[in-house]
MMTF fields as JSON, N, C-alpha, C and O atoms, coordinates in Angstrom:
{
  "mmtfVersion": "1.0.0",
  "mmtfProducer": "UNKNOWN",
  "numBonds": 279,
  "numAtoms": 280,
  "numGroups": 70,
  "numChains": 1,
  "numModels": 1,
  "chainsPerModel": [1],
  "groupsPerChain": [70],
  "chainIdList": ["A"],
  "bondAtomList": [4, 2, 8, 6, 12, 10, 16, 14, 20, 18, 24, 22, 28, 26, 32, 30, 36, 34, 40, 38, 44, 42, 48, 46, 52, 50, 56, 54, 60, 58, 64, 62, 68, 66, 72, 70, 76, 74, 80, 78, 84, 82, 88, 86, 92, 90, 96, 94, 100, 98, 104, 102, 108, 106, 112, 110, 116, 114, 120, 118, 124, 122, 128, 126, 132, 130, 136, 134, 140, 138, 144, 142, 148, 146, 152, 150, 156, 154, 160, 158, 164, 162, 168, 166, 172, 170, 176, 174, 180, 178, 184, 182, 188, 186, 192, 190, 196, 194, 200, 198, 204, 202, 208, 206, 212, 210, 216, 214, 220, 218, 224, 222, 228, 226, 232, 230, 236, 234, 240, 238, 244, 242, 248, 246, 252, 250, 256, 254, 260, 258, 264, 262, 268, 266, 272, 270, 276, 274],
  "bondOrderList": [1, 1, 1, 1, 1, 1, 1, 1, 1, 1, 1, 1, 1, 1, 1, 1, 1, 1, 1, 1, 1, 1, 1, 1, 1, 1, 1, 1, 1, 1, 1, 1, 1, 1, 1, 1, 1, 1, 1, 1, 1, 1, 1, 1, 1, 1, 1, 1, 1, 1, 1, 1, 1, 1, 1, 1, 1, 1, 1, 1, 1, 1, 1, 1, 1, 1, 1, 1, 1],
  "groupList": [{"groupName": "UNK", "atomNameList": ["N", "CA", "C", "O"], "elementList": ["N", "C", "C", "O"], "formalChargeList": [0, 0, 0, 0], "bondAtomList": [1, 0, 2, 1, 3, 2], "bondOrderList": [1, 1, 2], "singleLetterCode": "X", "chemCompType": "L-PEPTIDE LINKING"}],
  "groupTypeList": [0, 0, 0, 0, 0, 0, 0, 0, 0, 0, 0, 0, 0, 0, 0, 0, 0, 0, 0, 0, 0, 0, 0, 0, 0, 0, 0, 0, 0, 0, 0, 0, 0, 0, 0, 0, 0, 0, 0, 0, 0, 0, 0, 0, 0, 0, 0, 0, 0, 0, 0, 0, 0, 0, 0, 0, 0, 0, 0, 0, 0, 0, 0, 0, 0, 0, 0, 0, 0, 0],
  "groupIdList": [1, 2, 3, 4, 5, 6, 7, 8, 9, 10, 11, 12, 13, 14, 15, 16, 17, 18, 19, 20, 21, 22, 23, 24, 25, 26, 27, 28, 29, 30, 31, 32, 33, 34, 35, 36, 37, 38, 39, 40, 41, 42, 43, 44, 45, 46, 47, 48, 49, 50, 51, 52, 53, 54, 55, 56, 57, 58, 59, 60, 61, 62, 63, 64, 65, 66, 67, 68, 69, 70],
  "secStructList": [7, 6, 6, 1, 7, 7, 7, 2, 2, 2, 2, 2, 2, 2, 2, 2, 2, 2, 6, 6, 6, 2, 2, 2, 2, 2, 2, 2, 2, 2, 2, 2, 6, 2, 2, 2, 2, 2, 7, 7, 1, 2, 2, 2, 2, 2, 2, 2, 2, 2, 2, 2, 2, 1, 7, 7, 7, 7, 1, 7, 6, 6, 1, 7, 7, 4, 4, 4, 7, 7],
  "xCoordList": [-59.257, -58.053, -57.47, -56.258, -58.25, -57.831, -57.172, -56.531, -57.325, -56.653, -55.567, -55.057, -54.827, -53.68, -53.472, -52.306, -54.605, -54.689, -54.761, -54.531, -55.041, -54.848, -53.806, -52.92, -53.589, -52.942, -51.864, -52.447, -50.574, -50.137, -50.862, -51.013, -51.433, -52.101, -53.388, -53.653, -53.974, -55.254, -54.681, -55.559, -53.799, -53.436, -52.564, -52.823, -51.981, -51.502, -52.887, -53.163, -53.971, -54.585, -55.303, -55.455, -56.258, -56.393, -55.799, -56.441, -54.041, -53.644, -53.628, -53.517, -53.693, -53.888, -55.229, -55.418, -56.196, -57.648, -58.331, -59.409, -57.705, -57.61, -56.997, -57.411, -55.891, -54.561, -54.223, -54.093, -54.156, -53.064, -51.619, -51.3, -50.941, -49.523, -49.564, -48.886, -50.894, -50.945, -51.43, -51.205, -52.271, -53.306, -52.338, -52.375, -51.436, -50.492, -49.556, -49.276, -49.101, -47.539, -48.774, -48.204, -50.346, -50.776, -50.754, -50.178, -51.24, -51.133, -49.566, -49.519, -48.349, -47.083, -46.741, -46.073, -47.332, -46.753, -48.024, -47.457, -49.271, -50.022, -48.84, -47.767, -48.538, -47.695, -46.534, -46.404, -45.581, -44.911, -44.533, -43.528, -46.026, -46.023, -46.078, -45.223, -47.255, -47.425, -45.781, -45.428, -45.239, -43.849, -42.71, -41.697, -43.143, -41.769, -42.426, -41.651, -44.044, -44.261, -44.358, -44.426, -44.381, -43.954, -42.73, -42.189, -41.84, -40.487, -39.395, -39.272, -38.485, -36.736, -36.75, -37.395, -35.283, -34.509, -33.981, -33.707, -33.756, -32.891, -34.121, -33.833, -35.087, -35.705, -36.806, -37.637, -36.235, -36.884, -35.868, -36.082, -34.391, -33.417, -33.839, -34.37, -33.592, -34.212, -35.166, -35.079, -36.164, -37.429, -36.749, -36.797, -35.962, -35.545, -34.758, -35.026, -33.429, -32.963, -33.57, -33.182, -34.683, -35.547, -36.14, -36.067, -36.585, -37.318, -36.485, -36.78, -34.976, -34.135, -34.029, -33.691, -34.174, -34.266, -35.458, -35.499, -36.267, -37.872, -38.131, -37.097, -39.082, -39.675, -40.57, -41.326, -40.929, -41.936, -42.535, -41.895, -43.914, -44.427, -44.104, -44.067, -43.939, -43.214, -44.719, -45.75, -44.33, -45.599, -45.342, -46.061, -44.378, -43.542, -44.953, -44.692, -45.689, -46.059, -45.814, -46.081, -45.467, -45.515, -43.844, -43.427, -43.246, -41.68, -41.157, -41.222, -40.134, -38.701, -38.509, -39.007, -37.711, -37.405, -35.923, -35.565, -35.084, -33.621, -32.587, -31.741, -32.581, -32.081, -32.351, -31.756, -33.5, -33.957, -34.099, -35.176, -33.412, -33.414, -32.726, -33.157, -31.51, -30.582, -31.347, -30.807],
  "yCoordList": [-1.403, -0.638, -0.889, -1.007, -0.956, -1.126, -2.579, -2.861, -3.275, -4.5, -4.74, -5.841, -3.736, -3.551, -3.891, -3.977, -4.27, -4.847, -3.446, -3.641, -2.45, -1.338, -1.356, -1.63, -0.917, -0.316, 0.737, 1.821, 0.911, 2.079, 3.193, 4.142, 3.416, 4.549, 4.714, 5.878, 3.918, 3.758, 4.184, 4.92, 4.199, 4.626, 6.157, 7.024, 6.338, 7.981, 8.287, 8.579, 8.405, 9.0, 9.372, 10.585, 8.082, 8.502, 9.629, 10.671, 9.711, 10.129, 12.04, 12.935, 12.29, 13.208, 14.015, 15.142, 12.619, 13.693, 14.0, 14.583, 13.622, 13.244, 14.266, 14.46, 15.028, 15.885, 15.009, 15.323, 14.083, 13.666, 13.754, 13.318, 14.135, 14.991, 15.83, 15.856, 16.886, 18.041, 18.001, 18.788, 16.648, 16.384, 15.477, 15.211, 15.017, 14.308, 15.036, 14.752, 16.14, 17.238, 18.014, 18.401, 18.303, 18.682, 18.087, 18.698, 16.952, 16.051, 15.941, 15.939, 15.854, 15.859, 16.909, 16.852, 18.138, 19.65, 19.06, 19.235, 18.561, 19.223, 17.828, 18.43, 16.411, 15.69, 16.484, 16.479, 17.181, 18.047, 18.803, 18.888, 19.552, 20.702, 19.613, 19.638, 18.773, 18.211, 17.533, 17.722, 16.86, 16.346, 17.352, 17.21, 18.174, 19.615, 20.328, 20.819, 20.362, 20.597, 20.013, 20.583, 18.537, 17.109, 16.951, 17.15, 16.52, 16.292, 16.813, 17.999, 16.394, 16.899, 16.994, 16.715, 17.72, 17.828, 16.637, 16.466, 15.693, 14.721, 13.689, 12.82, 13.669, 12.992, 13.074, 12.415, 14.242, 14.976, 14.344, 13.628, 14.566, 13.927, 12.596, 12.207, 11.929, 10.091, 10.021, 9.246, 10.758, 10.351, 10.696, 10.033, 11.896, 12.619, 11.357, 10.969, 10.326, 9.662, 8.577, 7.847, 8.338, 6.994, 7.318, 6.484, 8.194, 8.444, 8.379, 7.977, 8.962, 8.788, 7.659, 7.595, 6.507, 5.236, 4.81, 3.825, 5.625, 4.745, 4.722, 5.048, 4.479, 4.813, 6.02, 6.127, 6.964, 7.666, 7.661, 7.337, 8.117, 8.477, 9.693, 10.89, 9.225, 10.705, 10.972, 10.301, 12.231, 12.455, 11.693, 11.78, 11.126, 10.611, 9.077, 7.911, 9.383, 7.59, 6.79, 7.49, 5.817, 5.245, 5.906, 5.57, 6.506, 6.592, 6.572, 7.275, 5.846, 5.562, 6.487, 7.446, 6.755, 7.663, 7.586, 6.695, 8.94, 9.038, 7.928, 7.552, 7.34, 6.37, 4.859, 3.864, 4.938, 3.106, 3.697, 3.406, 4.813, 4.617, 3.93, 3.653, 3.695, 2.621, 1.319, 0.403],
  "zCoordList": [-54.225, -54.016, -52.63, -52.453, -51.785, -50.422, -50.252, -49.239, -51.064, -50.659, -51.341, -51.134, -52.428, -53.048, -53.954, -54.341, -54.774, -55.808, -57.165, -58.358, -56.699, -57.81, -58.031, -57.222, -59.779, -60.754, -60.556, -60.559, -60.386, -60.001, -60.681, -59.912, -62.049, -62.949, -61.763, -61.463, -61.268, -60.497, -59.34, -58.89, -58.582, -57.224, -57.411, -56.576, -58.034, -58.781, -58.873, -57.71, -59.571, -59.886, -59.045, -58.902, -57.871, -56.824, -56.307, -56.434, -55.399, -55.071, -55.853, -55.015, -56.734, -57.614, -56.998, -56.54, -57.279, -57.62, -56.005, -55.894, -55.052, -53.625, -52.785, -51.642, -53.363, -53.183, -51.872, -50.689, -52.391, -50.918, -50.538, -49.432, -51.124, -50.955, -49.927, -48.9, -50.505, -49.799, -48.255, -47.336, -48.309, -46.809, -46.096, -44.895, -47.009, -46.026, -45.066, -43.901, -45.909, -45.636, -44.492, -43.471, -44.487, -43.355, -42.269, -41.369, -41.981, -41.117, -40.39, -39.16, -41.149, -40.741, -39.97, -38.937, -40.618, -40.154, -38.358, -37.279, -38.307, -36.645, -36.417, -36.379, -36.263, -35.575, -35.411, -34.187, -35.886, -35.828, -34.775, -34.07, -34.872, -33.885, -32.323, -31.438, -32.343, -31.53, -30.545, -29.381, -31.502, -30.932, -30.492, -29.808, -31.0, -30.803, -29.403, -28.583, -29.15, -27.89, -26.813, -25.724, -27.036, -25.48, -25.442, -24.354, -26.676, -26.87, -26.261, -26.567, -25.471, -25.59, -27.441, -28.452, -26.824, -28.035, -28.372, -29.56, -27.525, -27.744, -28.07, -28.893, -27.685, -28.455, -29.744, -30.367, -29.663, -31.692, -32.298, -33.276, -31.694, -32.723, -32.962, -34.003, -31.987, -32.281, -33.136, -34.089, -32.963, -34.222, -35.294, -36.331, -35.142, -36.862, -37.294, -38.431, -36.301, -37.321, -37.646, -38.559, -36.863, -37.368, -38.691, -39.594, -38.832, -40.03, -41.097, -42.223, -40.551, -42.191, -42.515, -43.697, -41.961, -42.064, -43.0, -43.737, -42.835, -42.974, -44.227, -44.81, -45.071, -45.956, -46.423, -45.457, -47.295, -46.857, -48.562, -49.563, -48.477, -49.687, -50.596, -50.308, -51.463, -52.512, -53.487, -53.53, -54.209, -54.955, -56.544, -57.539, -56.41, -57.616, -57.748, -58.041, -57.574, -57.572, -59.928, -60.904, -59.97, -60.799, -61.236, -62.345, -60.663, -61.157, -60.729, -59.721, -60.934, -59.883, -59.461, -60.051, -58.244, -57.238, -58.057, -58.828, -57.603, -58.338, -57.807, -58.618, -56.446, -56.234, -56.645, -56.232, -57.652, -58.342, -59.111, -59.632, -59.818, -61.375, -62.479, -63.598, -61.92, -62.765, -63.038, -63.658]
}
């Protein structure tokens, strides 16, 4: 699995029996806190618009996201 060779059914499921959604959205919320207590404001914004840029993991694994559904 680690070398990317799993199955999307095999990497959902992982992700499922793992709750990694949930251990992820934890991890986000302590970086969070962490950046909102070193940070300007002006540079929370910068990270905020980098990220709209970025990619991120959805819990959607194995289905198109609403923007690649056509």
């Amino acid at each position: 699995m680690g070398s990317g060779t799993a199955d999307e059914y095999t990497v959902g499921k992982f992700i499922a029996d793992w709750d990694v959604a949930r251990r992820l959205s934890g991890a986000r919320r302590v970086i969070l806190v962490a950046l909102d207590e070193q940070l300007s404001e002006e540079e929370n914004l910068e990270i905020e618009d980098l990220c709209e840029q970025g990619r991120f993991y959805t819990d959607n694994v194995g289905y198109p996201s609403p923007d690649q559904s056509s």
